[in-house]
C-alpha positions in Angstrom: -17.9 -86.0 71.0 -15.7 -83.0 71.1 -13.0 -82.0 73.6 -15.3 -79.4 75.3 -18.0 -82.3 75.8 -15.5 -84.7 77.0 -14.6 -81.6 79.9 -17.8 -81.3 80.2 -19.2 -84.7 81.4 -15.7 -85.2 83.5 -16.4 -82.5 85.5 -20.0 -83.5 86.1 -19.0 -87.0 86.6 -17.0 -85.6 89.8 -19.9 -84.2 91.5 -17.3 -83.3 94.1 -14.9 -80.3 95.2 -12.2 -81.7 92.4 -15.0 -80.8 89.6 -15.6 -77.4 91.1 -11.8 -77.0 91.2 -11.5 -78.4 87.7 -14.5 -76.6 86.4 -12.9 -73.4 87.8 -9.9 -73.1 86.8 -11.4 -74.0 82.9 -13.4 -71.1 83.6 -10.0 -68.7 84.7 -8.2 -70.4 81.3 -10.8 -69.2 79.5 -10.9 -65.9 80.7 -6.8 -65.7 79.9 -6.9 -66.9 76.6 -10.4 -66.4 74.7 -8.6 -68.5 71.9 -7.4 -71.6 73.9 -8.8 -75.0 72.6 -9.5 -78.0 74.7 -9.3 -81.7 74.1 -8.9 -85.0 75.9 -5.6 -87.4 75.6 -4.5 -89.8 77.0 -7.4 -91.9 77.8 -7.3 -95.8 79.5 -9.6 -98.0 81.1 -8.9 -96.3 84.6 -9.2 -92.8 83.3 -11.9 -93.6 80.0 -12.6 -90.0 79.8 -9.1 -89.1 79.0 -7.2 -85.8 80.7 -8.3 -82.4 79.8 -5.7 -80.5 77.8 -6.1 -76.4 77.3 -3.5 -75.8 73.7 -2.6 -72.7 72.1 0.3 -73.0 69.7 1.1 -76.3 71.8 -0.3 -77.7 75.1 -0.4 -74.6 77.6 -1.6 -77.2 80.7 -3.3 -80.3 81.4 -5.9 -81.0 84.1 -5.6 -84.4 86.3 -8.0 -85.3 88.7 -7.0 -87.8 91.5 -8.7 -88.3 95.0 -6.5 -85.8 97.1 -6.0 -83.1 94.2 -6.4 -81.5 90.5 -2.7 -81.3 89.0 -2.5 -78.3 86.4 0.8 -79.1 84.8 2.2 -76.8 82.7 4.0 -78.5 79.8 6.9 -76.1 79.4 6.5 -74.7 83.3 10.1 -74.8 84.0 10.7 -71.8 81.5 7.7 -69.8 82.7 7.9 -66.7 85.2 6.3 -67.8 88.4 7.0 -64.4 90.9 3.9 -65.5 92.7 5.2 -69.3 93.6 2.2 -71.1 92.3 3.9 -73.9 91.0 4.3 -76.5 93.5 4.9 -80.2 92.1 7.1 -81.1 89.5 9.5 -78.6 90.8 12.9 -81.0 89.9 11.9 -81.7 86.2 14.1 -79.6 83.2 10.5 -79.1 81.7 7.6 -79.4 82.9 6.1 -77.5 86.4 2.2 -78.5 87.9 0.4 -76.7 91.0 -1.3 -78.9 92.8 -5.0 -77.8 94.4 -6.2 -79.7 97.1 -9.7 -79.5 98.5 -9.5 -76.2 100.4 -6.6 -74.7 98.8 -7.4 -71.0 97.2 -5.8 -70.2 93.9 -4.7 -66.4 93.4 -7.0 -66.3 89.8 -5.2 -63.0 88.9 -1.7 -65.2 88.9 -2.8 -68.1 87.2 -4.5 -66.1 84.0 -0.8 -64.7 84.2 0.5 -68.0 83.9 -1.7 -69.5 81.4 -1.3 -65.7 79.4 3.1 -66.3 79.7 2.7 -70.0 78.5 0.8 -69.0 75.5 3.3 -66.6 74.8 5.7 -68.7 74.9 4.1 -71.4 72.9 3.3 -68.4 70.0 7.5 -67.5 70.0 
């Protein structure tokens, strides 16, 4: 089963607001990058269906769901522009920056397909 099945079935398997969350913000990746791929890593017995990764020349974010939130960690976050403060976990790292959406939260879409657009960018330098 592909990467895109693996999402897929994750997202049903929520049935919750985490798989609209995560099934959203696939959607605003997407809509940033036409040519992003997606795969699964990373999977154990408590996560069997692995985390979603979105790569374009090199992981661009990755999608963790937990019970209070979906974590979109950007792998090279810390060298990314961010003039609209999405990025709020991770802060303290040298690399890496995540927002975390909890169940309620709203996430400026025109922002985040900036984001995902200036991490591509930077993975294509």
């Amino acid at each position: 089963m592909n990467g895109s099945n693996l999402i897929d079935r994750r997202i049903e398997a929520l049935a919750d607001w985490r798989g609209e969350v995560l099934a959203r913000v696939r959607s605003l990746i997407h809509e940033a990058d036409p040519g992003i791929e997606e795969e699964t890593k990373w999977a154990k017995p408590t996560n069997a269906g692995g985390v979603p990764v979105w790569s374009h020349g090199g992981i661009v974010c990755t999608g963790e769901v937990y019970s209070d939130k979906v974590k979109l960690t950007f792998a090279h976050g810390a060298n990314l522009p961010d003039p609209n403060a999405l990025f709020n976990a991770s802060l303290q790292g040298n690399v890496r920056r995540a927002i975390d959406i909890r169940e309620g939260d709203e996430l400026d879409a025109a922002a985040f397909k900036e984001l995902v657009r200036a991490a591509v960018a930077a993975n294509l330098r």
